[in-house]
C-alpha positions in Angstrom: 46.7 34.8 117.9 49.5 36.6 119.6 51.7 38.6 117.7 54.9 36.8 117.9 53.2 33.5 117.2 52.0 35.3 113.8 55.0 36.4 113.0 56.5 32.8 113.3 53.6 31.3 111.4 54.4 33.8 108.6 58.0 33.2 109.1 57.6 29.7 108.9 55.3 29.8 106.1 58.0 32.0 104.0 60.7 29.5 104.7 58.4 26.6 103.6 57.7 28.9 100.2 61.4 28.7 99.6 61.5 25.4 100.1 58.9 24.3 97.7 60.3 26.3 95.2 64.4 25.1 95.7 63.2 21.4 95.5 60.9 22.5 92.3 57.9 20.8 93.4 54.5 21.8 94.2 51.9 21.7 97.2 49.6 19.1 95.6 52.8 16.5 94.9 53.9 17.0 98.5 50.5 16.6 99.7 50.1 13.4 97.2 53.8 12.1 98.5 52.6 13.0 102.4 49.9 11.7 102.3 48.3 14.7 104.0 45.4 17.1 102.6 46.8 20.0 100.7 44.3 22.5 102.4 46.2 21.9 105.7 49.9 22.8 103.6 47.9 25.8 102.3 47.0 27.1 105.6 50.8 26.9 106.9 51.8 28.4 103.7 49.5 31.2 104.6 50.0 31.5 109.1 46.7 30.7 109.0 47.4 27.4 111.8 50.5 27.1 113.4 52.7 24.9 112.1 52.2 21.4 114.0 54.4 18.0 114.2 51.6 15.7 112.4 51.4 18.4 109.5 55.2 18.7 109.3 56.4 15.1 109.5 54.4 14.8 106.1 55.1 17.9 104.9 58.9 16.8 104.9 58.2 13.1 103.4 56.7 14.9 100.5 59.8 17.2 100.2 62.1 14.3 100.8 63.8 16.4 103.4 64.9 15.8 107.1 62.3 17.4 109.2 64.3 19.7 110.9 65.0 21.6 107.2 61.1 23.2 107.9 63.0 24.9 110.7 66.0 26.3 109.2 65.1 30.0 109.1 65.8 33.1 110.8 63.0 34.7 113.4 63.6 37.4 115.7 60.8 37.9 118.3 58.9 41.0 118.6 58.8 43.3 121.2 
């Protein structure tokens, strides 16, 4: 993976931490809520797959949060 996509993944992932954690939940509720497997959370929460629109869209049902919340977070790009 390029570097500047792994540092968004991990961005990303960091920011979907926080929110998990501000809405004082948990993957497997999300997942449950989602209805999406919590492996495939896991591996955003971890940059190991970039972070795609049929994982998200769940991902924010589960948080009960407007999709565009996952993408409220600072990233600079590398050089």
């Amino acid at each position: 993976m390029e570097e500047w996509k792994k540092a968004y993944c991990i961005a990303f992932g960091n920011n979907l931490k926080l929110l998990i954690k501000k809405h004082n939940t948990d993957v497997a509720t999300i997942a449950s809520i989602g209805n999406i497997e919590y492996k495939q959370i896991y591996r955003i929460l971890n940059a190991e797959n970039e972070p795609k629109i049929t994982s998200l869209l769940p991902v924010a049902k589960g948080l009960g949060i407007p999709v565009m919340a996952l993408f409220d977070f600072e990233f600079s790009m590398p050089k």
